[in-house]
Every structure is written in C-alpha cells, then in structure tokens.
C-alpha positions as CSV (number, residue, x, y, z in Angstrom):
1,X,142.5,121.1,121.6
2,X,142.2,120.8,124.9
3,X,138.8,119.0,125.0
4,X,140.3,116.8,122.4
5,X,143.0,116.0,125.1
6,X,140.8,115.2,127.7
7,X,138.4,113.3,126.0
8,X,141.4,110.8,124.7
9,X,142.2,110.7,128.4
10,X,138.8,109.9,129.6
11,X,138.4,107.1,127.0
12,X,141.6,105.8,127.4
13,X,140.7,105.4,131.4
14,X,137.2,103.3,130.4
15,X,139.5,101.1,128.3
16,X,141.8,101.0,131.6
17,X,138.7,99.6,133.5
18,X,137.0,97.7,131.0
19,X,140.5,96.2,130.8
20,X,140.5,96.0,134.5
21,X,137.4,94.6,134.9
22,X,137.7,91.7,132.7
23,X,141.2,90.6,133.8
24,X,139.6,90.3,137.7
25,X,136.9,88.4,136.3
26,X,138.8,85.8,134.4
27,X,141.3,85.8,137.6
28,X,138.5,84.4,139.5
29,X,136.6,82.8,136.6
30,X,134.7,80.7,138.7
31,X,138.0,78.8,139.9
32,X,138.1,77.1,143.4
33,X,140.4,75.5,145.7
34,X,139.8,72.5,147.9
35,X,142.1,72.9,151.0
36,X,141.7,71.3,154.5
37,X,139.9,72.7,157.4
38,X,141.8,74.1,159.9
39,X,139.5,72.6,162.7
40,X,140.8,68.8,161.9
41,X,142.2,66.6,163.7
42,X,145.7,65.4,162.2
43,X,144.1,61.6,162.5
44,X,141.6,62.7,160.4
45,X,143.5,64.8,158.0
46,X,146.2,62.3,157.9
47,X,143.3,59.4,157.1
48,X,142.4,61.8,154.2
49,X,145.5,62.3,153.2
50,X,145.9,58.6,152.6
51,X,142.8,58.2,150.8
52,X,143.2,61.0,148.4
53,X,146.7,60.1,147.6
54,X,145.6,56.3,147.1
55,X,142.6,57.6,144.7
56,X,144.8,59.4,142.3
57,X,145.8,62.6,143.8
58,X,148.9,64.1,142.7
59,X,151.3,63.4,145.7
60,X,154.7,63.6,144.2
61,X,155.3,67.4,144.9
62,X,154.4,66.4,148.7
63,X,157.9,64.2,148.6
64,X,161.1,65.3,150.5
65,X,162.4,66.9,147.0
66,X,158.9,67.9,145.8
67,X,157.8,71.6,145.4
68,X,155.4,71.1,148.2
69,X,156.9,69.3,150.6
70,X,157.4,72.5,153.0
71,X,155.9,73.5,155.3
72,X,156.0,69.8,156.3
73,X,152.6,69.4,158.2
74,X,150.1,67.3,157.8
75,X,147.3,70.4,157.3
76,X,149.6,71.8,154.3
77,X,150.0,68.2,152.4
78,X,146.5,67.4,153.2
79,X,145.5,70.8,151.4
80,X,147.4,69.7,148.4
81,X,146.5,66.1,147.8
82,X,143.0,67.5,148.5
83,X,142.8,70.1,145.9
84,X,145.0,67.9,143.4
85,X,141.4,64.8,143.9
86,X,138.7,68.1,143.7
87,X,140.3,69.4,140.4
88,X,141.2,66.1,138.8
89,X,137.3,64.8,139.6
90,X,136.6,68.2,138.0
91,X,135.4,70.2,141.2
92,X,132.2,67.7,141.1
93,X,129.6,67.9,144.2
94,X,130.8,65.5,147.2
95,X,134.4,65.8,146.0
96,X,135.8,68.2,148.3
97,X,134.8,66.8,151.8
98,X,137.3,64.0,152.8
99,X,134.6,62.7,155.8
100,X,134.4,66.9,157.3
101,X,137.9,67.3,156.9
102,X,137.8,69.5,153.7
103,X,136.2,73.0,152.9
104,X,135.8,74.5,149.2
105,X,138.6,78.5,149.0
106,X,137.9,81.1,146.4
107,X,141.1,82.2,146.8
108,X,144.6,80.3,145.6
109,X,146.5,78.8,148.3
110,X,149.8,78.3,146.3
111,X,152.7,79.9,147.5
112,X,155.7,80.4,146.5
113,X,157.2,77.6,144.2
114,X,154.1,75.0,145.1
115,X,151.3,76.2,142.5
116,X,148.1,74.8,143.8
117,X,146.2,73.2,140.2
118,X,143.1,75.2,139.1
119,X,141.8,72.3,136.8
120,X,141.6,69.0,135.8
121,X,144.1,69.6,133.1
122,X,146.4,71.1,135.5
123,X,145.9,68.8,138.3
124,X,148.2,66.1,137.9
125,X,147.5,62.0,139.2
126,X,145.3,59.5,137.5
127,X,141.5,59.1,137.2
128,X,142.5,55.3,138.4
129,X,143.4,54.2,142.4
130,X,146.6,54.6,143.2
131,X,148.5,51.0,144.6
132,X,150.8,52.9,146.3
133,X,151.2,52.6,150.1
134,X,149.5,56.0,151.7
135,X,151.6,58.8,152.7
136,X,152.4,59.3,156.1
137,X,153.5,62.8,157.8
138,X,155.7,63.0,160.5
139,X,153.8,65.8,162.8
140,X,150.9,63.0,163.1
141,X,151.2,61.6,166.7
142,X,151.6,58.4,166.4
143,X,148.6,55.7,166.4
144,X,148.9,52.1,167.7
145,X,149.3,51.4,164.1
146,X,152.7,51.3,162.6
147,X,153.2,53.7,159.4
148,X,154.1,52.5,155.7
149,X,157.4,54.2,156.1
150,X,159.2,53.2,159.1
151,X,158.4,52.8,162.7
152,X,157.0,55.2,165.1
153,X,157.6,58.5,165.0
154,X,160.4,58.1,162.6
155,X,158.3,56.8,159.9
156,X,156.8,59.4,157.4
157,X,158.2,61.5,154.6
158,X,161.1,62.8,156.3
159,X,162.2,60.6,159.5
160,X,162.6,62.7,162.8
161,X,162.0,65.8,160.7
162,X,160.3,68.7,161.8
163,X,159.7,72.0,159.8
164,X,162.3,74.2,160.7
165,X,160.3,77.5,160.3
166,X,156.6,78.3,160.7
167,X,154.4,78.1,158.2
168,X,154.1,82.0,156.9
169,X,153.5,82.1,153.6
170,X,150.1,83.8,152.4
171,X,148.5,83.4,148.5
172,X,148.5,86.1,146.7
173,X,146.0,88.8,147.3
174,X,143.3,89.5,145.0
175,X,143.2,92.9,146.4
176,X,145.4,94.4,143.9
177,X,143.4,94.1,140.5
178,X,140.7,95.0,142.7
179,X,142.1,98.2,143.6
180,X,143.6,99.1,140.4
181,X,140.2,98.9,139.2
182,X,138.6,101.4,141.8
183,X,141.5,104.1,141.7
184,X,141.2,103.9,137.4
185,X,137.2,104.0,137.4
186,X,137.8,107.5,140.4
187,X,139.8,108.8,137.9
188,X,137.2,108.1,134.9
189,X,134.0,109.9,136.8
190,X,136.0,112.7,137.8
191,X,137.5,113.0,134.1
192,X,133.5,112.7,133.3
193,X,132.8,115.0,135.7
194,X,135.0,118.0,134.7
C-alpha cells in the first residue's frame, strides 16, 4: 500500500513538471519585445518615435487617457510605438532598430494596465503610413524646431506636464515558473530516490 502511495506521488510530481515545463516554454515561445535603448538620446528617440508612429504603430494608448501614457517619457512611449512597428511588421529582420535607437527584450516590458503586444495580431495600427502629425513628448528638450502640438516646451502630449512619480514599475519575472519547475523536479528525484 504504501509503495502504491508513493508511486502515485512520484508520478503525479513528473506530471507537475512535464506540466511545468511546457507552460515555461509556451511562456517564452519564442516571443520578443522591441523596446528602446536606454543609451539614446531623447532627439533620437523622440525622431523614432515620430517615425514609428507615422508608419502605423499603435500610438493611441500613448495619449493623455491612453493605458500607456504613464510614465510620461519619451524612453517609455518610444518602447511602445517601437514594439507596437516590430510586432505588426511581424518581428521581421531590420525592424527593430529605429537608426541605433532600438534593441530586441526576451522578456515583456508591460506593466501594469499597459500590455506590451506579443504579435501581429495583437499589435494594433495599420500595415499603411499613418498621415497623422508625429507625437511629440514633453521631457524632449526642445529643438529649434517648433512641435506639432503647441509651442516650445508646452507643446507635446500633455503641456507643461511632467511625470509626477518615477518610473518604477518592473515586468513580470519569469523567475517564478522557473522555480516552480526546479523545487517540483527536487521533489521528483528524491521521490525516485527513496
């Protein structure tokens, strides 16, 4: 009876990691992220910005009531438009670089209600050129060029506005499956074991 036990319990911790296993694996599926490198300028992220956003990026969650629109800086909004161009050209070559600006994450950057797309299916915009004036961020010193949206420094998405917090929010950590895989296969090779 009792080896009947612990054999149910040893195969019922294999199913646990085979379980385990698989759901990490589809997690990560192949799926990356196209974010902005944190060694741009904000001319040239800003520059970016307006060219993905004018090649059919999805820019609408990046407006004042849009899901995305905090942290307001031009490295977070650049990250979106930029991933929202890479998935809806379907992650091919040469579309994550935005001239340097860009770099290719395994990891999701979404956070908290703004969900980063994973696909073309997911990634909102158009496979057309957008005619809509480029986006301008507020946290981009100004140029000798006036913005789209106003003059000066109070042109951008939100005049005069700066991000009232920092910027602290973190993706969710893989880690987790991860380690809920090792501590179930520990328990399999000592169930093996004894």
């Amino acid at each position: 009876m009792a080896a009947a036990v612990s054999v149910s319990v040893c195969l019922m911790l294999l199913s646990i990691v085979i379980v385990t296993k698989n759901a990490v694996a589809q997690g990560q599926g192949g799926a990356s992220w196209c974010v902005a490198r944190s060694d741009a300028s904000n001319e040239a992220l800003q520059t970016a910005l307006d060219y993905a956003c004018g090649s059919g990026a999805d820019c609408l969650p990046l407006q004042p009531e849009g899901l995305c629109f905090l942290p307001n800086t031009i490295q977070a909004h650049a990250s979106y438009a930029f991933n929202s161009f890479f998935q809806l050209k379907a992650r091919a070559p040469g579309s994550c670089d935005f001239a340097g600006t860009a770099t290719i994450a395994q990891s999701d950057p979404s956070y908290g209600s703004c969900v980063y797309p994973s696909s073309a299916s997911s990634a909102g915009g158009s496979n057309t050129p957008n005619t809509t004036p480029p986006m301008n961020n507020p946290n981009v010193p100004s140029s000798t060029t006036t913005p789209i949206y106003g003059g000066g420094n109070t042109g951008g998405l939100t005049p005069g506005m700066n991000t009232p917090f920092p910027d602290s929010s973190r993706a969710p950590s893989e880690a987790i499956p991860t380690w809920f895989s090792v501590f179930f296969s520990s328990l399999l090779i000592l169930c093996i074991i004894s």
